[in-house]
C-alpha positions as CSV (number, residue, x, y, z in Angstrom):
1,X,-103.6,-19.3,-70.8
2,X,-100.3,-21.7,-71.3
3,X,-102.9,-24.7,-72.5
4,X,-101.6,-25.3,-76.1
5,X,-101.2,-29.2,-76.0
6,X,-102.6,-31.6,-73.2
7,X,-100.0,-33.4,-71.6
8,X,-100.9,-37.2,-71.8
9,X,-100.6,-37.9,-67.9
10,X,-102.1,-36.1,-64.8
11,X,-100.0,-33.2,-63.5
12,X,-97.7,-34.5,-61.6
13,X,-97.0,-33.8,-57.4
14,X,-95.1,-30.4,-56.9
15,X,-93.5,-31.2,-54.1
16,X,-90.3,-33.1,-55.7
17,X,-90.8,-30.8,-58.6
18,X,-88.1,-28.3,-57.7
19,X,-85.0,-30.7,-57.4
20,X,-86.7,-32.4,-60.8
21,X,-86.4,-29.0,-62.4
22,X,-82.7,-28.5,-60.8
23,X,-81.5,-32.0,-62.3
24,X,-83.7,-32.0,-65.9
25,X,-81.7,-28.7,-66.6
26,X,-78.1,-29.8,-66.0
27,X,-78.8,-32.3,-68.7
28,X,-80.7,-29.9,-70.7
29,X,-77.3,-27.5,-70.4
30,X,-74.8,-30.4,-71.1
31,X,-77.2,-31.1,-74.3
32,X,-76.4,-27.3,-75.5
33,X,-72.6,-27.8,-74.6
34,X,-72.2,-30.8,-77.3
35,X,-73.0,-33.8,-75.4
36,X,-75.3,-36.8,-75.9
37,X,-78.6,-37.2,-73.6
38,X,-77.2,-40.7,-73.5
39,X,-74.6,-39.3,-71.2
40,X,-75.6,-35.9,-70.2
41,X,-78.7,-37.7,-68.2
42,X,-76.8,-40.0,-66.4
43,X,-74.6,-37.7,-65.4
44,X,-77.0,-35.1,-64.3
45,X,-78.9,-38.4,-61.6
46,X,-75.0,-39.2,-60.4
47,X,-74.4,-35.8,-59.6
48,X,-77.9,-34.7,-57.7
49,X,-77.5,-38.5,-56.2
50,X,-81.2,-39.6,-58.0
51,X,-81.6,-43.1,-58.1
52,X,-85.5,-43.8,-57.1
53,X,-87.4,-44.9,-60.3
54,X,-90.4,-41.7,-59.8
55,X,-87.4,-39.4,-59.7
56,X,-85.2,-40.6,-62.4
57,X,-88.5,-41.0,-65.1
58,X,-89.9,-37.8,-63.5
59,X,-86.5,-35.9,-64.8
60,X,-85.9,-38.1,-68.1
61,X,-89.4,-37.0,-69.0
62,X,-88.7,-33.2,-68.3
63,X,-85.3,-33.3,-69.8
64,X,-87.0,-35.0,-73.3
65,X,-90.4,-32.6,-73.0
66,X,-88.0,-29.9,-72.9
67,X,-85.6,-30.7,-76.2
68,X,-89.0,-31.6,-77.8
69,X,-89.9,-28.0,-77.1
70,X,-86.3,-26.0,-77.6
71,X,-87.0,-24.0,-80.8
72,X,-90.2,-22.4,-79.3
73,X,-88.4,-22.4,-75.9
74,X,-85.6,-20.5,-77.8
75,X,-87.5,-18.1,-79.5
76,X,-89.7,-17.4,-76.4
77,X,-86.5,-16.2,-74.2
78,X,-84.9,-14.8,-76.8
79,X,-87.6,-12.5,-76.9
80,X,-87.6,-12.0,-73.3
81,X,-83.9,-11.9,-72.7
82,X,-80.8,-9.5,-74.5
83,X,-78.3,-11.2,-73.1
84,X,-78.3,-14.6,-71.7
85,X,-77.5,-15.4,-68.3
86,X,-73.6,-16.3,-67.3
87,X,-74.7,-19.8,-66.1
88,X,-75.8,-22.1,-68.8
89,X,-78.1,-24.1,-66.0
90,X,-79.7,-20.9,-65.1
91,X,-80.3,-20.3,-68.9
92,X,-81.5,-24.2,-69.6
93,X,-83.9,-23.9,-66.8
94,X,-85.7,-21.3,-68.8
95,X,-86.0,-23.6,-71.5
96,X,-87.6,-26.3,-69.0
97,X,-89.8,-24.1,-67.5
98,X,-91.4,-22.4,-70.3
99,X,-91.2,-25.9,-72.1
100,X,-93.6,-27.0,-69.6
101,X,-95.9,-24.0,-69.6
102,X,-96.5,-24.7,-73.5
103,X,-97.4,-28.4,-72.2
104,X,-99.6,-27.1,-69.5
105,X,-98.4,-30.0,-67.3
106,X,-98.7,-27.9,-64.0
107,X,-100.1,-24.9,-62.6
108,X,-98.7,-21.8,-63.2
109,X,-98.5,-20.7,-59.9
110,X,-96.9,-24.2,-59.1
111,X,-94.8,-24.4,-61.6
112,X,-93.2,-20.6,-61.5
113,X,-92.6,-21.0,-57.3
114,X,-91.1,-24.7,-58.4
115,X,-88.2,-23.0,-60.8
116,X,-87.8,-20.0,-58.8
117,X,-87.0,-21.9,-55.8
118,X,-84.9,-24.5,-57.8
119,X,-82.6,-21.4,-59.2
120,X,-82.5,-19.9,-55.7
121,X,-80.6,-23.3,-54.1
122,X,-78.6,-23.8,-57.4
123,X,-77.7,-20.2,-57.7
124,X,-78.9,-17.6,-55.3
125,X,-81.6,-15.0,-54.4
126,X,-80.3,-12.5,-57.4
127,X,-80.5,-15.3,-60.3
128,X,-83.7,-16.8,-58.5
129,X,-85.1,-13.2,-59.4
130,X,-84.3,-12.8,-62.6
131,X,-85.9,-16.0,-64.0
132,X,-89.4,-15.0,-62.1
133,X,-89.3,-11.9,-63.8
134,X,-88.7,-13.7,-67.0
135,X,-91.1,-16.2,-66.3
136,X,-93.8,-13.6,-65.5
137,X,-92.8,-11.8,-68.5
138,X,-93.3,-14.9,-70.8
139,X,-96.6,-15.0,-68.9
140,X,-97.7,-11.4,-70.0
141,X,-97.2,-11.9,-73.7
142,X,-98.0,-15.6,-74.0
143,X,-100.7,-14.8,-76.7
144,X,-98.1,-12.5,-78.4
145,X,-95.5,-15.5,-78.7
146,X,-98.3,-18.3,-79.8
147,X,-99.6,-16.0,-82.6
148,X,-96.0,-15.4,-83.9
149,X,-94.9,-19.4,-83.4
150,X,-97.9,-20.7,-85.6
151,X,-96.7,-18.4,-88.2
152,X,-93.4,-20.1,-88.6
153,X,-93.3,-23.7,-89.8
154,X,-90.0,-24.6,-88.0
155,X,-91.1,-24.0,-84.8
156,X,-94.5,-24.6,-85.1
157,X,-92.5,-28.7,-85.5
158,X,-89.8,-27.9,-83.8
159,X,-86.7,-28.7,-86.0
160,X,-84.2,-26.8,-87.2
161,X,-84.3,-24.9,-91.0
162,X,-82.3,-27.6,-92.4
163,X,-83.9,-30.5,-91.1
164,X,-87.0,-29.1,-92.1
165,X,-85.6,-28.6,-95.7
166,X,-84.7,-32.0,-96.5
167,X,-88.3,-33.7,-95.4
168,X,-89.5,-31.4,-97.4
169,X,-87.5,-31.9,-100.1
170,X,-87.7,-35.8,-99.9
171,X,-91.1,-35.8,-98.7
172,X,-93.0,-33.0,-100.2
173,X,-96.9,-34.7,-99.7
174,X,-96.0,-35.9,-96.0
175,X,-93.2,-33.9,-94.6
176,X,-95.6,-32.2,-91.8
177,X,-97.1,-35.5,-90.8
178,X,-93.7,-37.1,-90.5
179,X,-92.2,-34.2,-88.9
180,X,-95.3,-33.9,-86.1
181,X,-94.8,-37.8,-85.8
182,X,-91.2,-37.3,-85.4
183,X,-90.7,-35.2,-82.1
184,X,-94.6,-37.5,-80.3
185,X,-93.6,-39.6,-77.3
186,X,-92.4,-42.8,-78.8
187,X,-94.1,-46.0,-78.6
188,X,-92.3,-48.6,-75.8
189,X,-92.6,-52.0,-77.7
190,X,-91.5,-55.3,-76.8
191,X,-89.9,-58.2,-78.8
192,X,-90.8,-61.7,-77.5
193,X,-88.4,-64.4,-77.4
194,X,-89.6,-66.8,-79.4
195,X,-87.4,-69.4,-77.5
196,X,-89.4,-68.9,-74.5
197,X,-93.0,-67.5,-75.3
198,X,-95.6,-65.9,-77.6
199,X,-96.7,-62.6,-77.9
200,X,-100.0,-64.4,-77.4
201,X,-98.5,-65.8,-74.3
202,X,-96.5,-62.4,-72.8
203,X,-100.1,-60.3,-73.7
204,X,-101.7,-62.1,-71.5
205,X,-99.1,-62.8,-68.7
206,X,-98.7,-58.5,-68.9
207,X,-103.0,-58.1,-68.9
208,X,-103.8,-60.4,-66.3
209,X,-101.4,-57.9,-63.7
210,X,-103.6,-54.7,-65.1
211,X,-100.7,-53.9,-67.6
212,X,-102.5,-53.2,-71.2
213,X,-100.9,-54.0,-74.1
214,X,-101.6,-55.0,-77.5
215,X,-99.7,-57.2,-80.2
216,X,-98.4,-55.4,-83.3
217,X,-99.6,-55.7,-86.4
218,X,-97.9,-56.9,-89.8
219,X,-95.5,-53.8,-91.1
220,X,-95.0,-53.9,-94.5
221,X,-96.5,-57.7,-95.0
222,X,-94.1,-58.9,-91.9
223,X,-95.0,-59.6,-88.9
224,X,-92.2,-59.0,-86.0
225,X,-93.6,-60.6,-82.9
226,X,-94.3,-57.5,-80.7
227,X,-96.3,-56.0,-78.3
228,X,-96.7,-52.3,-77.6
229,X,-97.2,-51.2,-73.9
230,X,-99.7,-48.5,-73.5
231,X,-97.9,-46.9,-70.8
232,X,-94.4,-46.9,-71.1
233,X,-92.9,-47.9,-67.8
234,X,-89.0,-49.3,-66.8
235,X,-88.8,-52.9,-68.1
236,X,-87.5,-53.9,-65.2
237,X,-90.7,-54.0,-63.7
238,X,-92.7,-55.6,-66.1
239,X,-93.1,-59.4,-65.4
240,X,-91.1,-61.8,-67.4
241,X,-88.4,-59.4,-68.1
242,X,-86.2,-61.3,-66.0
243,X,-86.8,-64.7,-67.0
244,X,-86.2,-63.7,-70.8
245,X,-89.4,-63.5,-72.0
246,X,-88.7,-60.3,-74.1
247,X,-86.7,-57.3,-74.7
248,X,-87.5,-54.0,-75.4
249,X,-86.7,-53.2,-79.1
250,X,-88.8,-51.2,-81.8
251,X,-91.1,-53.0,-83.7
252,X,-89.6,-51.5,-87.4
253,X,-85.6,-52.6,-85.5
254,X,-87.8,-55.8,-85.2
255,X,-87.8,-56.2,-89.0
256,X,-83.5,-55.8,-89.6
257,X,-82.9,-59.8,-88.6
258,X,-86.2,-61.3,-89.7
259,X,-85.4,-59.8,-93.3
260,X,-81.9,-60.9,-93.3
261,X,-83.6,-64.5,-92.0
262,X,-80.2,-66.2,-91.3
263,X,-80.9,-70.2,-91.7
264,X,-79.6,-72.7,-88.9
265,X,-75.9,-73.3,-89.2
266,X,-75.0,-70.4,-91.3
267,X,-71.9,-67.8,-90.1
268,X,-73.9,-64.4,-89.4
269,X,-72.0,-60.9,-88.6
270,X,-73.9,-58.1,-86.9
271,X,-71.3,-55.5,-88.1
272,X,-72.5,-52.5,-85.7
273,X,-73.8,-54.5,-83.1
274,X,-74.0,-52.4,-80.1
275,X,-76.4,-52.4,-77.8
276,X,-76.9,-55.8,-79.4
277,X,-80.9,-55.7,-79.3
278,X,-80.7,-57.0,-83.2
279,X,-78.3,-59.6,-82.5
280,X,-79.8,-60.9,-80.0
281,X,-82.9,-61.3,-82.5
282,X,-80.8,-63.2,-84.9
283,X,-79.9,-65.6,-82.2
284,X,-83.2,-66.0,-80.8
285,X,-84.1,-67.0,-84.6
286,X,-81.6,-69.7,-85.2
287,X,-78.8,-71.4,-84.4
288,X,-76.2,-69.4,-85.8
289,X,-72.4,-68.5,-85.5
290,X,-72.6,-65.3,-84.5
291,X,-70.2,-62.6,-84.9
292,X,-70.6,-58.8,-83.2
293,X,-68.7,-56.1,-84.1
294,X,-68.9,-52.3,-82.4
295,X,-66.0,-49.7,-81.5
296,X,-68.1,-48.7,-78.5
297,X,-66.7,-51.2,-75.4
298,X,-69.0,-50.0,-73.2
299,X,-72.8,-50.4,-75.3
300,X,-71.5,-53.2,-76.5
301,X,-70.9,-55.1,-72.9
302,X,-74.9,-55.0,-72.8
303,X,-75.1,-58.0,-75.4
304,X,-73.2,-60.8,-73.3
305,X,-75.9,-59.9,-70.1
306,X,-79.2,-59.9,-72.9
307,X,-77.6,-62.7,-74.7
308,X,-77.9,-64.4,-70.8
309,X,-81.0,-62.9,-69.8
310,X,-82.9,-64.5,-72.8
311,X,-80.9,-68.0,-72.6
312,X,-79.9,-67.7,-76.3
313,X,-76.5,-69.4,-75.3
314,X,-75.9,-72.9,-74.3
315,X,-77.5,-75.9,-73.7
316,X,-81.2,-73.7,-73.5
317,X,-80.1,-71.8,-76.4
318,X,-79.4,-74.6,-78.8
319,X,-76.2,-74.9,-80.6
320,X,-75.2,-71.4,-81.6
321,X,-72.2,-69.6,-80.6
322,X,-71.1,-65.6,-79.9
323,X,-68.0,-63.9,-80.6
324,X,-67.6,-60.3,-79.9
325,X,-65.0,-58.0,-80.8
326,X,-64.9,-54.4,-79.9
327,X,-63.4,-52.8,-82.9
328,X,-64.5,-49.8,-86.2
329,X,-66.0,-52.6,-88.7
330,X,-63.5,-51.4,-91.1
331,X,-60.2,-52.2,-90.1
332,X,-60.9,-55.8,-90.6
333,X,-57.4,-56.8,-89.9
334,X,-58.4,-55.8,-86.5
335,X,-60.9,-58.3,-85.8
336,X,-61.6,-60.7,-89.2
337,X,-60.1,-63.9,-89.6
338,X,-60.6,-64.6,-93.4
339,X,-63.3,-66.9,-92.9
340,X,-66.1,-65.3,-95.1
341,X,-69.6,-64.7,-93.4
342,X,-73.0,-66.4,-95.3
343,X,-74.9,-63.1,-94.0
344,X,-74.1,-59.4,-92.8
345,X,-76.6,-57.3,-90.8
346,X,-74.9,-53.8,-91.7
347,X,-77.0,-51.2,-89.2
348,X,-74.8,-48.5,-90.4
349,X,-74.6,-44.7,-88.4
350,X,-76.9,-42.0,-89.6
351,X,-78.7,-39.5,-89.1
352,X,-81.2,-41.1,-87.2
353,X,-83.5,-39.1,-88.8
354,X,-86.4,-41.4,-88.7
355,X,-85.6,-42.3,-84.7
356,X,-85.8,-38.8,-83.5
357,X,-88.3,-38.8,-81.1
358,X,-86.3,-41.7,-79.2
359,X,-83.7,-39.6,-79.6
360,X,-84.4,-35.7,-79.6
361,X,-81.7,-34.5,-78.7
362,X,-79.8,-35.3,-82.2
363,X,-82.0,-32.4,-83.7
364,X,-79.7,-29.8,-81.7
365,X,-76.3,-31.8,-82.0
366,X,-76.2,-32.9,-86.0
367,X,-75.3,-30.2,-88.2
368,X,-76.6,-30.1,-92.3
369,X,-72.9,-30.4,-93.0
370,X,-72.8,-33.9,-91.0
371,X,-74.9,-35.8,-93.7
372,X,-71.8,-35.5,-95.8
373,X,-69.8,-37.3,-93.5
374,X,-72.2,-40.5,-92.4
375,X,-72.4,-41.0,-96.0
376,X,-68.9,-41.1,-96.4
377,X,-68.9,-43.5,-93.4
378,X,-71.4,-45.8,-94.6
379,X,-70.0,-46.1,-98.3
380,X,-66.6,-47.1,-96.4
381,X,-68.8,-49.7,-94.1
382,X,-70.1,-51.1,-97.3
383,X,-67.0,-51.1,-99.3
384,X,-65.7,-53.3,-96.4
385,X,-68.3,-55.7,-95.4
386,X,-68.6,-56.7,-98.7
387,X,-64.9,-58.1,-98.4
388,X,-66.2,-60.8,-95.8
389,X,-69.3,-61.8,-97.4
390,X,-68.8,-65.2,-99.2
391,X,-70.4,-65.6,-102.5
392,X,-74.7,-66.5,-103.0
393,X,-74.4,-64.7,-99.5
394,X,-76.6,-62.0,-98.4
395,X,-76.1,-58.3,-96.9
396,X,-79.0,-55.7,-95.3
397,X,-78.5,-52.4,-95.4
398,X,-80.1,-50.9,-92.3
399,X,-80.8,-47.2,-91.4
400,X,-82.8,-45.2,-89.0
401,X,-82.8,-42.2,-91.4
402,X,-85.4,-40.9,-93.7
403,X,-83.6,-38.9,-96.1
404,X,-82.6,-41.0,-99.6
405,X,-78.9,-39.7,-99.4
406,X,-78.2,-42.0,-96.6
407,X,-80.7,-44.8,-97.9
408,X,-81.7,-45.6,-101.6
409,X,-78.9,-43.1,-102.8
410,X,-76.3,-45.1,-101.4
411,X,-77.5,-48.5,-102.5
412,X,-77.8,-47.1,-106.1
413,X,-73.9,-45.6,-105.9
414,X,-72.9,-48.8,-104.2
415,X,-74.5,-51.0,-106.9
416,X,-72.7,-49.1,-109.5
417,X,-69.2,-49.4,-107.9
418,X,-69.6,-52.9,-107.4
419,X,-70.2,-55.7,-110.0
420,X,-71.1,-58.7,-108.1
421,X,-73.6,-57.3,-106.3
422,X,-77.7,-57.6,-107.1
423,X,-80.3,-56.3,-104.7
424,X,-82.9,-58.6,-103.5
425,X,-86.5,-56.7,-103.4
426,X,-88.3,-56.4,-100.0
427,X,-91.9,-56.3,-99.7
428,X,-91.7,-55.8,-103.6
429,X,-89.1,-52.5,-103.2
430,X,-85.7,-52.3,-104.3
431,X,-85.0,-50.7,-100.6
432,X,-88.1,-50.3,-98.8
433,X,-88.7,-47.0,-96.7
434,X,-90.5,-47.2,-93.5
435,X,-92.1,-43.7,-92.5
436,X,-92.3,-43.4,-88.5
437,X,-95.6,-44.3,-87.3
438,X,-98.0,-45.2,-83.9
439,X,-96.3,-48.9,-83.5
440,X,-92.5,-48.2,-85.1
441,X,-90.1,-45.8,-86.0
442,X,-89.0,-44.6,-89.9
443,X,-86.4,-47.4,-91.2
444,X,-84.8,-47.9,-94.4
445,X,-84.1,-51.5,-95.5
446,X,-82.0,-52.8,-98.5
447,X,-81.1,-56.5,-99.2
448,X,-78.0,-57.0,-101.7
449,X,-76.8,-60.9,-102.7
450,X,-73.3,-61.4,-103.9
451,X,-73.2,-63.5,-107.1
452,X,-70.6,-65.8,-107.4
């Protein structure tokens, strides 16, 4: 009855399904409240003390399965429900459970007993009753809910009106492909350190322990050197991780430092460089002087123990050098000292539009009205850079977004404003547009050259 799409992987053992349930909807709730699955996951493991590997995957994937399916979720209990209930985790657990019903990932009767029993330890026989009677309800008129859900484009995708509204608008051939692409389980891809190995090399190291992989193809006439992992799986366990042979980093991220190709010698800024997966790209590339920029401390701590990990510093990592600085790109009396840069990797905010199914939760916490302001932010990101860049040098424009506002809008209203700038065409565009697809998520890339 539930069966609507086949989950990819075997149901899953009930017996640790009820505390799974209990944790994946405290991060669903602190999602709803405003905060970032980044930090509302976390969290939710630190609090129910989960730190085993099954556990903490088991929970990520129910958490993410669940804000893939929150508009139907939503409009399922909304039809079910007048008034929610006075505890937000009792009301996120709906959304979990009847998330997984639409995925058919376990049996009902499994699956019902699971959340009952998790909202009887959470919250008490009373609230334990009323979500089996929702559940059971939801159960009754399943048909009912499926034949009204098709009908409705937004959640037949799940996105919001708005969302929906610009692919279309931008997109008005692919829209539905991109916006089914946009919310599938995402690729886990690896970039090889070149320093150290091959993809050639790391595919077969991963295939001779029964890991499948394969390399990635050329995107857009490039190709990153990148292997995608058939089943994704902590990359901490995968061997070579340790010893440097690769991180994990989208293949389309992949193409940010080998389009901005900084030679041997030259003075490179990563501008928003945190977690520092592209910067450690432009290191593992050349010897460069390297300077990273990012006004998040914390993320941006992660580049000096990658930056170690893959030996890209140092006698094995040849003569280049690092200097980070944990400050808002902007205020460059904050962190520049005059000495202009010969090329700028500018990986501005945005929407992150073209990312979403890495990060899924940004379809319930970005607003229409927010487009407005990254685009404010990444005119002022622009206006700035361009300060530092010394003349014949080179700047990319980097987004995970897919709508033009944020992408080839804002080169053409940056090109007007400034004189000495000239784009340099990438795989034969202006500013090229990567759509999300099987191997790599959507990208926009722009390459301007200062003349002087």
């Amino acid at each position: 009855m539930f069966h609507v799409k086949q989950h990819p992987e075997p149901p899953r053992a009930a017996p640790a399904l009820e505390k799974t349930l209990r944790v994946a909807a405290e991060a669903v709730a602190a999602v709803r409240s405003g905060h970032s699955m980044r930090n509302a996951l976390p969290a939710a493991l630190r609090k129910h003390r989960v730190s085993d590997s099954a556990t903490v995957g088991a929970v990520r994937d129910l958490a993410y399965d669940t804000l893939r399916e929150l508009a139907r979720a939503d409009f399922i209990v909304g039809h079910l429900v007048e008034r929610p209930p006075k505890s937000p985790w009792a009301d996120a657990l709906l959304r979990v459970a009847i998330g997984q019903m639409r995925l058919a990932a376990y049996p009902p009767h499994t699956l019902f007993s699971q959340t009952v029993e998790a909202a009887r330890t959470a919250l008490g026989s009373r609230d334990a009753g009323f979500v089996n009677a929702v559940l059971r309800n939801a159960q009754r008129r399943w048909t009912e809910f499926e034949v009204a859900i098709s009908a409705r484009p937004d959640l037949r995708h799940g996105y919001p009106d708005w969302w929906l509204a610009r692919l279309r608008a931008a997109y008005p051939e692919q829209w539905a492909a991109i916006a089914e692409e946009g919310v599938a389980r995402a690729p886990m891809t690896l970039r090889v350190n070149r320093r150290r190995s091959t993809p050639e090399a790391v595919c077969r190291l991963l295939s001779e322990q029964g890991i499948a992989c394969s390399i990635v193809g050329p995107i857009s006439g490039l190709a990153p050197p990148a292997l995608r992992i058939d089943r994704p799986r902590p990359a901490e366990s995968l061997p070579g991780y340790r010893e440097g042979l690769y991180s994990v980093q989208d293949a389309g991220a992949q193409l940010a430092s080998m389009w901005l190709a900084p030679a041997a010698g030259q003075r490179v800024l990563d501008a928003c460089a945190a977690p520092g997966g592209k910067a450690a790209h432009l290191l593992e590339q050349a010897d460069i002087d390297l300077v990273a920029v990012d006004g998040d401390a914390g993320r941006l701590s992660q580049l000096d123990r990658t930056v170690g990990r893959l030996g890209l510093i140092g006698a094995e990592g040849g003569c280049s050098t690092l200097a980070a600085h944990v400050a808002d790109c902007r205020d460059l009396g904050s962190w520049w000292n005059g000495q202009p840069f010969d090329c700028i990797l500018a990986d501005v905010p945005c929407s992150g539009s073209g990312a979403i199914r890495r990060h899924v939760d940004m379809l319930w916490l970005k607003r229409d009205g927010d487009i407005a302001k990254l685009m404010s932010v990444q005119a002022d990101i622009l206006a700035s850079l361009w300060r530092t860049l010394a003349p014949g040098g080179r700047l990319l424009y980097v987004t995970c977004s897919l709508f033009p506002e944020e992408n080839g809008e804002q080169i053409a209203a940056f090109l007007a404003r400034q004189s000495d700038a000239r784009v340099e065409p990438i795989a034969g565009e202006d500013g090229l547009q990567l759509l999300p697809g099987p191997s790599h998520d959507g990208f926009f890339f722009a390459r301007l050259r200062k003349l002087g």
